[in-house]
C-alpha positions in Angstrom: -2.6 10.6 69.6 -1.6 13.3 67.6 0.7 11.7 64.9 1.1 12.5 61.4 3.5 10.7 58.7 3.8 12.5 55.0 5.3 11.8 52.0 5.7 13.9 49.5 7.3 16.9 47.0 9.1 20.2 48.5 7.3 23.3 47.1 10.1 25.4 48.0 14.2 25.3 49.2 13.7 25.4 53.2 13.4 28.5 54.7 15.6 28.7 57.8 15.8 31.7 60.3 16.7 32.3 63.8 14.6 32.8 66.8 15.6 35.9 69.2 16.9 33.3 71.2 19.3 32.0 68.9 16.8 28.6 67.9 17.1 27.7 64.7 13.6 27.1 62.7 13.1 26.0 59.3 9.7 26.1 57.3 9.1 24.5 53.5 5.8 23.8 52.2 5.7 19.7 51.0 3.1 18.3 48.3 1.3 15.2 48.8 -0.7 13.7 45.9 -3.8 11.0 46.5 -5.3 9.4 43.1 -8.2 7.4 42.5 -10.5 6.5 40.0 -13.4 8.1 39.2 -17.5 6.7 39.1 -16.6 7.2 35.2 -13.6 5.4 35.0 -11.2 8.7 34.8 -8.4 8.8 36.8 -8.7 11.5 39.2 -6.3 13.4 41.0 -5.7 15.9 44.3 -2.6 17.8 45.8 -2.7 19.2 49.2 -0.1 21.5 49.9 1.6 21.0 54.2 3.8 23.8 55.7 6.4 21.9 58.0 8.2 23.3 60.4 11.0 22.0 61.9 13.3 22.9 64.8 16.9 23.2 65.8 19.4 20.8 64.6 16.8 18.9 62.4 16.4 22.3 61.0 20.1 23.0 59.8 19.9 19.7 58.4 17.0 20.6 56.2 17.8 23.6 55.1 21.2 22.5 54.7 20.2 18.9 52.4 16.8 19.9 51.6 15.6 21.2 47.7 12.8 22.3 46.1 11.3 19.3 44.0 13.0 16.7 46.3 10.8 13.8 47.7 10.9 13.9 51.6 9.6 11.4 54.5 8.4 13.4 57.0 7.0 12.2 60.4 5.4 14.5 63.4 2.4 16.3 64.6 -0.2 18.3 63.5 -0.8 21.7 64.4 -3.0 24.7 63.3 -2.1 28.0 63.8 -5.8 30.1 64.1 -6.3 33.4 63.1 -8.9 36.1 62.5 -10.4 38.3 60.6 -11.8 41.6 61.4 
């Protein structure tokens, strides 16, 4: 099962373009935080940064009520986009 649910900060407004097909396609990058406490006692601290992307009318509706700094709920799946380098 490939299943993913997030919640966390936009990074950035959504970014919403059009596909040559007319599909509409919105992208945002969304900060989650996870805190613990450290072997000394210190709280600690990470962010990990997500690119979502979503599609068609769940992408108007993102780019149309989404903001940068916004908390979101986001539920979907997980997939990498590979790449390499000469």
């Amino acid at each position: 099962i490939n299943k993913v649910t997030l919640v966390g900060n936009l990074g950035s407004d959504p970014d919403m373009r059009q596909t040559q097909s007319g599909m509409a396609v919105s992208k945002f990058s969304l900060a989650t935080k996870e805190t613990w406490m450290g072997k000394d006692g210190q709280k600690q601290e990470e962010t990990s940064w997500h690119t979502v992307v979503c599609w068609n009318k769940l992408a108007e509706n993102c780019a149309k009520y989404l903001q940068k700094g916004r908390q979101v709920y986001v539920e979907g799946r997980i997939k990498y986009d590979s790449s390499e380098k000469d």
